[in-house]
Structure formats: C-alpha cells, structure tokens
C-alpha positions as CSV (number, residue, x, y, z in Angstrom):
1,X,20.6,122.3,24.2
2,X,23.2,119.3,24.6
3,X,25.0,118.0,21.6
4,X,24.2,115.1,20.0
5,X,26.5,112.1,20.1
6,X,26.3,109.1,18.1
7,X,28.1,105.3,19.5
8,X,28.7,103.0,17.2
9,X,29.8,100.2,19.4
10,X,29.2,98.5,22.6
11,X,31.1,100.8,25.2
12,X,31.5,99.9,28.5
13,X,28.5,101.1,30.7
14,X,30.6,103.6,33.2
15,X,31.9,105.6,30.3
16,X,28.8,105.7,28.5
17,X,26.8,107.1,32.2
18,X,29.5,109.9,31.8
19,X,29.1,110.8,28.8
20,X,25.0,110.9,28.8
21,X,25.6,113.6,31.3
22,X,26.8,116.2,29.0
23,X,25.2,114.5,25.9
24,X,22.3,113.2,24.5
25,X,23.3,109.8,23.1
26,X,22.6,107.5,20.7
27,X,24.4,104.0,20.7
28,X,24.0,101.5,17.7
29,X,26.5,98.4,17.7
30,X,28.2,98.0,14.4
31,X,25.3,99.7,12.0
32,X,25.8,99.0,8.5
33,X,26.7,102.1,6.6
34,X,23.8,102.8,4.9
35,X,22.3,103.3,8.3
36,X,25.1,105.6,9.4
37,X,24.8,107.6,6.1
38,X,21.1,108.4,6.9
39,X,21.3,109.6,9.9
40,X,24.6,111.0,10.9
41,X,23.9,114.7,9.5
42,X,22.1,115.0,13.3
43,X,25.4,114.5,15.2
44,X,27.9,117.0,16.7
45,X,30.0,113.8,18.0
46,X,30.9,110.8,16.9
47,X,32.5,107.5,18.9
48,X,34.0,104.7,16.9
49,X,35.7,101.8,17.6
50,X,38.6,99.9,15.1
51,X,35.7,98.3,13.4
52,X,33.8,100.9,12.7
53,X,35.4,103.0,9.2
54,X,34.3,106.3,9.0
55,X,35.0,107.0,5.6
56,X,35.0,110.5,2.9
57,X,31.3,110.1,2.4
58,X,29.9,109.5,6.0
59,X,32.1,112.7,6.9
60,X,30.5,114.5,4.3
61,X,27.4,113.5,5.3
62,X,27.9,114.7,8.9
63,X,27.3,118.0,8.1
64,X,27.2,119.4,12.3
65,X,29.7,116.6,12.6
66,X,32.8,118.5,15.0
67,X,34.4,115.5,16.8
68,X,35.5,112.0,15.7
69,X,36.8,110.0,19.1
70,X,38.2,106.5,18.5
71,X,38.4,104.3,21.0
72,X,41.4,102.9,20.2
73,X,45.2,104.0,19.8
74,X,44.8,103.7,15.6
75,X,43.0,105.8,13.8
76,X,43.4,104.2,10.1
77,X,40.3,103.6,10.0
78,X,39.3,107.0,10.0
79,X,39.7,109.0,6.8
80,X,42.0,111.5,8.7
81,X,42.3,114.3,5.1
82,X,39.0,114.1,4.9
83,X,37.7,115.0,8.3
84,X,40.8,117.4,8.8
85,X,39.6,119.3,5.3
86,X,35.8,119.6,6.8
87,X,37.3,121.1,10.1
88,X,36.6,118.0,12.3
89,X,38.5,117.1,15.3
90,X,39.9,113.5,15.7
91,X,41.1,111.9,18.5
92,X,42.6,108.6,20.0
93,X,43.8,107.5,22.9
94,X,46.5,106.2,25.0
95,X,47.5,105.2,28.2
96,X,47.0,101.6,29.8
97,X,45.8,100.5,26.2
98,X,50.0,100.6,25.4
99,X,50.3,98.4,28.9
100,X,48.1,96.1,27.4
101,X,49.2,95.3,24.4
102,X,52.9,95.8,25.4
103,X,52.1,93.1,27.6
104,X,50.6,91.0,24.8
105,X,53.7,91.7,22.8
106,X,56.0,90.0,25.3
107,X,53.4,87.3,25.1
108,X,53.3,86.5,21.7
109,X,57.0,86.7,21.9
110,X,57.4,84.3,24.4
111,X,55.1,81.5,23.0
112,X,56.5,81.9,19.8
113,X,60.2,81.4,21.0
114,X,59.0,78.3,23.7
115,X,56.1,77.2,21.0
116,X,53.5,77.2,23.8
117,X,50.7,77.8,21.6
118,X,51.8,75.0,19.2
119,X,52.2,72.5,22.9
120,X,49.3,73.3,23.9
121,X,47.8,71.7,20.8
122,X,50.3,69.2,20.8
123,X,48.6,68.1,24.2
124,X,44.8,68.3,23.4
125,X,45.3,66.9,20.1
126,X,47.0,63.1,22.2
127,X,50.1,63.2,20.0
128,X,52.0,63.5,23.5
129,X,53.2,59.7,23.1
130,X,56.9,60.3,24.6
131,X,59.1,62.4,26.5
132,X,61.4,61.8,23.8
133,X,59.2,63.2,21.2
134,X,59.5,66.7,23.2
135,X,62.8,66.9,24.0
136,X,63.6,66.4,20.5
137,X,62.2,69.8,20.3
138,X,64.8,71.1,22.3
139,X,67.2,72.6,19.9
140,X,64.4,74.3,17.8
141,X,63.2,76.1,21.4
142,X,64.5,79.6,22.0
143,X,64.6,81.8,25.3
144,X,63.7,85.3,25.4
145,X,66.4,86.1,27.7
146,X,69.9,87.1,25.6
147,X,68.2,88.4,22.5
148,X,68.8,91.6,21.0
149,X,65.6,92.7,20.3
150,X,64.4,95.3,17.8
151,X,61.3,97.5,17.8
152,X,60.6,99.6,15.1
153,X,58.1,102.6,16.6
154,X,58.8,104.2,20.0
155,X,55.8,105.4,20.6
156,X,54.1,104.7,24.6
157,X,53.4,100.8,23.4
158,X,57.1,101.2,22.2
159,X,58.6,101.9,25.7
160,X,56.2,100.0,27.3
161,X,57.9,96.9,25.4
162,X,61.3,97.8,25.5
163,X,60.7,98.0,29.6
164,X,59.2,94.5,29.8
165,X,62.1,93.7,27.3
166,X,64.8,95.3,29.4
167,X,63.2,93.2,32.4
168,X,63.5,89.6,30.5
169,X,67.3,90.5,29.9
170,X,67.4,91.5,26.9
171,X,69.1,94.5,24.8
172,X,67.5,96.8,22.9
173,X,67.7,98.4,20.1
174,X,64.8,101.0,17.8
175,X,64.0,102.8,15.2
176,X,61.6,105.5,15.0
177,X,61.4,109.3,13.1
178,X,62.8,111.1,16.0
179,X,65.5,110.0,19.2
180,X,63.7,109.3,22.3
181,X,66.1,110.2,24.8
182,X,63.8,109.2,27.6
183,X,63.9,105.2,27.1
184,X,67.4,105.5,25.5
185,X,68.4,106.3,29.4
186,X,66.0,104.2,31.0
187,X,66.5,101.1,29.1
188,X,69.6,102.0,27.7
189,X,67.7,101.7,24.1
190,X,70.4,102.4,21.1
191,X,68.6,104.2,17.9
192,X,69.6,102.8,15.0
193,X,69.0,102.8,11.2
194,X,65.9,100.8,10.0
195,X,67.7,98.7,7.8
196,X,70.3,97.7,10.9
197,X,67.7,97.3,13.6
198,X,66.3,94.1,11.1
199,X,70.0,93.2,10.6
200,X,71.2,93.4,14.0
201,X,68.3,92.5,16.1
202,X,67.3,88.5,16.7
203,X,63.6,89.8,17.5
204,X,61.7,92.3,15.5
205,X,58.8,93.8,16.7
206,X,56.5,95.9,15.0
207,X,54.8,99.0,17.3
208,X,53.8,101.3,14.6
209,X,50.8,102.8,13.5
210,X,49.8,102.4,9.6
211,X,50.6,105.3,7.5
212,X,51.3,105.5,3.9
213,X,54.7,105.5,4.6
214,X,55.0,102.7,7.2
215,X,52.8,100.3,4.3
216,X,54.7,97.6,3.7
217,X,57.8,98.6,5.7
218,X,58.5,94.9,5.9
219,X,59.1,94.0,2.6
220,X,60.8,91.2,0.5
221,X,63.8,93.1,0.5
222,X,64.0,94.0,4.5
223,X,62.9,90.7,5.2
224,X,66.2,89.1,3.2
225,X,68.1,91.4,6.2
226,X,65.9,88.9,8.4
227,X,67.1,85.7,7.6
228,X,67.3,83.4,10.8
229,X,65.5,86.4,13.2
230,X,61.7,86.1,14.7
231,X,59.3,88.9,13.7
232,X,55.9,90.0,16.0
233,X,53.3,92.5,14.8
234,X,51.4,94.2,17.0
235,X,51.1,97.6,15.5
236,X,48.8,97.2,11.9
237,X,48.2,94.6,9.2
238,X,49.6,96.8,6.2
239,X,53.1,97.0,8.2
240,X,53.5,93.6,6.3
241,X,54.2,92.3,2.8
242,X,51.8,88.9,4.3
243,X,53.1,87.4,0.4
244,X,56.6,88.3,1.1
245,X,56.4,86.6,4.8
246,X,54.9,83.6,4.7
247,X,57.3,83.1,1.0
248,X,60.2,84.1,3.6
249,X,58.7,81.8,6.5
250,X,58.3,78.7,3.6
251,X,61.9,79.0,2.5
252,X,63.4,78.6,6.4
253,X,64.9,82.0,6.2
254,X,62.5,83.8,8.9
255,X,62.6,81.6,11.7
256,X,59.0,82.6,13.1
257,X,56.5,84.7,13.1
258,X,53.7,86.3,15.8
259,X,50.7,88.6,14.9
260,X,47.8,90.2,16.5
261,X,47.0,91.8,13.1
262,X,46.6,91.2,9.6
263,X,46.5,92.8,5.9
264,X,43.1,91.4,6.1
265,X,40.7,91.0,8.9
266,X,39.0,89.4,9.5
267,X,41.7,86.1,8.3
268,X,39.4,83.7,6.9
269,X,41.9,81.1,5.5
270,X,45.8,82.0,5.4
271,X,48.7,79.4,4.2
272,X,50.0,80.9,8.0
273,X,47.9,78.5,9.0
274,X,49.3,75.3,8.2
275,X,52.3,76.8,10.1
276,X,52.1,76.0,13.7
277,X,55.3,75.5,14.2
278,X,56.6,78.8,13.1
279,X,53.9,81.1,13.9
280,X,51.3,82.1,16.5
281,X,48.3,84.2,15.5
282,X,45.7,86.2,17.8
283,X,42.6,87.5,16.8
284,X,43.6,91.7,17.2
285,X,42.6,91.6,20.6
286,X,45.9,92.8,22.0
287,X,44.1,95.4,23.9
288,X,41.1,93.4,25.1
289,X,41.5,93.6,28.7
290,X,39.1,95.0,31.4
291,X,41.2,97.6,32.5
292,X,42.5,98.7,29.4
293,X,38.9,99.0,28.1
294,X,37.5,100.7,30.6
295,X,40.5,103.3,30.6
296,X,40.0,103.8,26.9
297,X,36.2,104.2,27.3
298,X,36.8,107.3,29.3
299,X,39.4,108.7,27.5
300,X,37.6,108.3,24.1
301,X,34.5,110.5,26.1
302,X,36.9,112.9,27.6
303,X,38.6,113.6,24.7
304,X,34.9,114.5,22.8
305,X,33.9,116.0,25.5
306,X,37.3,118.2,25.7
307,X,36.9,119.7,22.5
308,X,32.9,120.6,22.9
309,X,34.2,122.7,26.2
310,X,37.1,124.6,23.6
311,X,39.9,122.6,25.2
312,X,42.3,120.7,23.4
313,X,43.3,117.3,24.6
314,X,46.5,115.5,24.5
315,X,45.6,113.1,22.3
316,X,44.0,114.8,19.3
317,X,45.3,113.1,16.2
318,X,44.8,116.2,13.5
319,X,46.5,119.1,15.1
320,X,45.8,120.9,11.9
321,X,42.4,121.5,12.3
322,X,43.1,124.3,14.4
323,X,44.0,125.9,11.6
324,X,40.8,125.4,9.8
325,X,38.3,125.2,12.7
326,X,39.4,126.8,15.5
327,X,38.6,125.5,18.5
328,X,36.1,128.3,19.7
329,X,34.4,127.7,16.7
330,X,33.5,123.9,18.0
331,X,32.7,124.7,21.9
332,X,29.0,123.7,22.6
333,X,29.1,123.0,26.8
C-alpha cells in the first residue's frame, strides 16, 4: 500500500506527477482548519506552504502523521516542539529559493537607495512637471556601490547576498551564531558583534529565520545604533519591532526602510504607508519566481519522500526526532 499524502497548496504540476508516483495524493488549496482537523488522521505525509500553519492540534490530530515538508526555507509556521515531541519529521528547503530572494534583496536595496519604486509613481501619478523637480532629489539619492553593508544571518540567502553585494562594490560585514569561514574568504566577509554590524554598517539587511530568540532583534534600542543607516528585511516579520521602526523612520533617524515581510500579513493598512519616500514594501513574494518554485516543489517531495525510504535528507529541520522516532520506524517505500 502507498502512503498517503495530503497538499495543501497549489504545487507546481511536475512536482506533484512525481510525487503521485510513490504516493497516493490528495491536494486541497488553502482548506480552512476545520477541514484539515477532520481529515488529517488518514495522512502519513503532509506538504505545506508559508500560508498554511500546522499548528499543536492538527499534529495531534495526525495520528499516522510521520512527515511535515514545507515548501519553503521557514518553517515558523510549523509548530516545530510539537511535531518533534510526536516523533514527526520536518523539513524545508533550500537551494535556488536563497538565489531568489538574495536577488530580491539587492533589489529592494537598490530601489530604496535610487527611490525607483517611489519614481515610478511619481511618473504615473503626472507630478513629473520639471527636470528641476527631480534633480532636486539629487542629494537625498544614494548608490549601492561604497556602502558597508551588514547582514545579520549567514545562512545560503546570507552568502548569496553578500556575493551580489561583493559584486556591486561594496564591503561586508555579518553577524550570525557561528564564523562562516567559507564567505569570510570568498567575499572577504568580517564577523562582527551584533551590536557593531548595526553601528558600523550603512545597510542592514535582515537574512534570518524567526526564532524566539531572533523576535524582535531589531528593537528601539538597536535601532538608536541605526541612526542615519537603511535597513531591508527579507528574512521574517517578527525580526522587527514595526512600532519601534516606523517611530524611528518618523523621527529622521533611520533613513529608509525595505521589506518583503511583515509582523502581520497580510498588511492591511500600515502608517509605512504614507511613507513613500522612505520605504518600499513587497508583498512576501521574494521567492516567487518560476525557477525557484519549481526547485522547491521537488525538494519539498524529495525530502518526504527521503524519509518514507529511511533516508535522511539534508534539509530536515528537527534533527532530534531521531531520537524519538527513528528513522526505521518511519520507512513505508
């Protein structure tokens, strides 16, 4: 008999044919949770997306459940202590999802320096009435190239940034829990202390995953050690004190501010948005690109599919598992 697998999103097609050849497969798109709750006790597998949580009670519920796979590099959105105490395996993934939104990153660092997103506007909205008007701008408009730029998380999206960085002439610096020696030669990176990264660095930019100790890592404190810096987010919402910000962005002492991500989603009204000048804000869609969705779709079923043939894969989020489920216990192809 194959095991059963539940999708709770759209995933690409390709992927999905994979999978349904090892599987039997069931794919609703966004359920509500009461749905979920009734019938996830059938399910060996589960595949989420960022927008689906899987929370204590549906893993309690999932009472053959032996795999979570998110598509998707965060997994906050999983109850991780939960699943880990009920000997379920979770995984993410990785890969060309960092390209992608390291590539983003850049971007949203760029228009925020140049204010392309607020031009661009400027344009469609006729206020274009001089070249005088713009080139007043001038000394308000910033180039990448020269910064010292800071990125706090050196994880794969990490490096991936701090080589487009590198490339745009800048220098880096980073913080993260351990040395990575690999993109301190390759970049010549410098680690440095979290609190001098923010002081030292003209660019901030946020590549880390949300964690109860990474909540609110920028604060109202660390962002006094901002004053006259840019900040981008492109890790998690929680990373950032949004009060704190958009009190520091009000005052003049952050000079601007770029996010994919928010403490909220998804952002309904914000005071960031009477900001234009200061800020540019993307719907968390740094990794929507064709490649880097197609990429994850595979991984996410390779990872599920890993564990069902007692292999353990690269990317599996809950290494302590092992210790409560083996992983012989959880083989079923």
């Amino acid at each position: 008999m194959k095991p059963k697998v539940l999708v709770l999103f759209n995933m690409k097609s390709e992927p999905l044919e994979l999978l349904k050849q090892y599987c039997d497969v069931d794919v609703l798109v966004y359920p509500e949770k009461e749905k979920i709750l009734e019938i996830i006790g059938e399910y060996d597998g589960l595949i989420v997306s960022p927008l689906n949580r899987v929370d204590k009670e549906i893993i309690e519920k999932g009472e053959k459940l032996k795999v979570i796979s998110t598509h998707s590099a965060g997994y906050d959105h999983i109850d991780l202590e939960a699943a880990t105490e009920k000997g379920i395996y979770v995984t993410k993934v990785s890969g060309v999802l960092s390209e992608a939104v390291a590539e983003f990153a850049v971007g949203l660092t760029i228009a925020l320096l140049r204010k392309i997103a607020y031009s661009d506007k400027f344009v469609r909205r006729g206020l274009w009435d001089s070249h005088r008007t713009v080139w007043g701008w001038y000394k308000r408009v910033e180039t990448v190239y020269g910064k010292k730029v800071g990125i706090l998380g050196m994880g794969p999206i990490g490096k991936a940034i701090a080589r487009r960085m590198k490339a745009l002439g800048t220098e880096i610096y980073y913080w993260s829990r351990s040395r990575k020696e690999d993109i301190e030669k390759e970049v010549s990176a410098k680690w440095l202390p979290l609190e001098e990264v923010l002081k030292q660095s003209d660019i901030v930019i946020l590549a880390l995953p949300s964690t109860p100790e990474t909540y609110h890592i920028i604060n109202e404190e660390r962002l006094k050690l901002m004053e006259g810096k840019y900040l981008i987010n492109i890790g998690r919402g929680s990373l950032v004190d949004e009060k704190a910000l958009i009190k520091a962005l009000k005052e003049g002492k952050l000079k601007g501010f770029a996010t994919d991500v928010y403490e909220k989603e998804p952002l309904q009204e914000s005071e960031l948005f009477e900001m234009e000048w200061e800020t540019v804000l993307t719907p968390h869609h740094a990794g929507l690109a064709k490649e880097a969705m197609e990429d994850m779709g595979f991984q996410a079923v390779n990872n599920l599919l890993s564990i069902f043939r007692g292999e353990i894969p690269e990317n599996l989020v809950n290494k302590e598992v092992l210790k409560i489920r083996p992983i012989e216990e959880v083989k079923l192809l």
